[in-house]
C-alpha positions, 0 to 999 in steps of 0.5 A: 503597608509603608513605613512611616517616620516622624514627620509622616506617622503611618497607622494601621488597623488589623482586625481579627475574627471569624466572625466579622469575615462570616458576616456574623458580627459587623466590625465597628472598629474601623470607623471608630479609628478613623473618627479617633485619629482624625479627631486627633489630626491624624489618619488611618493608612490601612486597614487589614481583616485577617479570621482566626487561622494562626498561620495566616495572622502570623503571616499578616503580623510579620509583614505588618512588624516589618513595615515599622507602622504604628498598628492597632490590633483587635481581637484574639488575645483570649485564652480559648482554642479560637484566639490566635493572636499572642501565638502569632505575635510571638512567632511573627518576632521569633520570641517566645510567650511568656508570662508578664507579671505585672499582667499576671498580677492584674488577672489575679486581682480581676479572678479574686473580684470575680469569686466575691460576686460569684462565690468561686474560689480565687486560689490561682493554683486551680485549673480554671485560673490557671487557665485565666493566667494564660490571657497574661502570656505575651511575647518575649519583651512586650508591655502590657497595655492597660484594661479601664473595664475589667483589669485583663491587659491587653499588650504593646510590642514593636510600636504595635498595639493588642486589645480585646475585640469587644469595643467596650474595652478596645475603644478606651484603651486605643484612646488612652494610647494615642492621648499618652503616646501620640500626643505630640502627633496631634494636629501638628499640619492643618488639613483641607479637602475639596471636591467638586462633581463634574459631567461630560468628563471621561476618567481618562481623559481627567487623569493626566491633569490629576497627575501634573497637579500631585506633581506641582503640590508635593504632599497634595493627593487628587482623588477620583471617585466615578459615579455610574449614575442613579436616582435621577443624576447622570453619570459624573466624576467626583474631582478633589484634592486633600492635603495640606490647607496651605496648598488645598486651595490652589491645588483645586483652583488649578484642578478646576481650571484643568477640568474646563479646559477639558471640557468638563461640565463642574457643579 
C-alpha cells in the first residue's frame, strides 16, 4: 500500500468474508472494480482478502488508513456477531462507534417499509429494531455513503469507502462514488499496452534490458509474464511495456530491438 497523490490517484480494494477465503462463495468484486476503474481511466493498485477476525480486519484497516490510498471496502458492515467491519474501523482510527442519524433515519424509514409488506411492527423501541439501528453505528466523524437497493448506508471516512458485500448494493453504490467524487480523475492520461511473445530467450538474460527501458521512460512499466509451455506452444516470455501512449510506442520499439539484439526469437 503506497500513497497516492493528485497527480497519481492510488485505489485499493479490501474484500472481507469467511466465505470468499473458504472457497464457499467466489468473489466478484475484484474484477468488477477493475472493469469500473478502467472504464473510468483509472486502475486498481491493490487488492487485500481479509476473513471476519476483528483484530486482523483492524490490523489491515490501519496500515491501509495510513497509506493515504483511496479504498474501497466490501463486506462486514451488518449487524450479526460475524460482521466486524464498523468495529475495526473505528478502532484501526481510535474513535468510537456511534450513531450517525441521518443513517438512523434512513434504516428507520427502510424497517417501516419492511413491516407494510410484512405486517410487522415499525416501532423502533422494540428489540429487533434496535438491533436493525446498530447497521447505523459508524466511526466517530464518518459519512454515510448512500444504498440505491434498500436504504441501509454504508459509510465514508479517511478517503475510505464501506459497502455491503452483496454486489447488487456495493456495485452501484462504488459507481455512484467514483462518478460523484472521482470524476475529475477520469481519463485525465491516455494509456497504452503492448506486448509481444518471444522464444529462446531466458528471464534473466531480458531482464537488464527491461530495466534500462523503465529507466529512459519514467512512468513506463515493462512486465514479464514467462510461460512453461503447453498445449503444443514451446516455452516463451511475454515482453510488454504500459504506460503513457505518448511514451508506449517508443518504449516497445526500444524493447524490441533489445530482445533481437539478445537473441530472442519475437512473434
Amino acid at each position: 500500500m503506497n500513497g497516492g497523490t493528485l497527480s497519481e490517484p492510488v485505489f485499493g480494494l479490501i474484500v472481507v468474508g469467511d466465505e470468499i477465503l473458504s472457497g464457499k462463495r467466489q468473489d466478484k468484486h475484484f474484477p468488477r472494480v477493475v472493469e469500473m476503474l478502467a472504464g473510468r481511466g483509472l486502475q486498481l493498485s491493490w487488492a487485500h482478502y481479509v476473513g471476519d477476525d476483528r483484530a486482523r480486519l483492524t490490523r489491515v484497516l490501519a496500515r491501509s488508513f495510513a497509506s493515504g490510498d483511496t479504498v474501497f471496502c466490501t463486506g462486514g458492515i451488518g449487524a450479526t456477531p460475524d460482521d466486524h467491519t464498523r468495529q475495526a474501523a473505528a478502532a484501526a482510527l481510535g474513535v468510537e462507534l456511534v450513531l450517525h442519524p441521518e443513517a438512523a433515519r434512513l434504516i428507520a424509514e427502510r424497517t417501516a417499509e419492511m413491516a407494510r409488506d410484512d405486517r410487522r411492527s415499525a416501532d423502533m423501541s422494540l428489540p429487533e429494531n434496535r438491533q436493525r439501528l446498530k447497521m447505523g453505528e459508524f466511526p466517530a466523524g464518518a459519512e454515510i455513503v448512500p444504498n440505491p437497493y434498500n436504504k441501509i448506508p454504508g459509510f465514508a471516512i479517511r478517503n475510505h469507502f464501506f459497502v455491503p458485500g452483496f454486489p447488487v448494493m456495493a456495485w452501484p453504490m462504488i459507481e455512484s462514488l467514483l462518478d460523484t467524487r472521482f470524476a475529475h480523475l477520469f481519463h485525465r492520461e491516455r494509456r497504452a499496452e503492448r506486448s509481444f511473445l518471444v522464444f529462446e530467450l531466458a528471464e534473466s538474460t531480458a531482464t537488464p534490458l527491461m530495466e534500462r527501458i523503465e529507466q529512459a521512460f519514467p512512468g513506463v512499466r515493462v512486465f514479464s509474464l514467462p510461460s512453461v509451455g503447453e498445449n503444443g506452444v514451446r516455452r516463451h516470455i511475454e515482453l510488454g511495456v504500459k504506460g503513457p501512449a505518448a511514451l508506449v510506442a517508443q518504449a516497445y520499439e526500444r524493447l524490441e530491438a533489445g530482445v533481437r539484439e539478445l537473441g530472442g526469437e519475437i512473434r
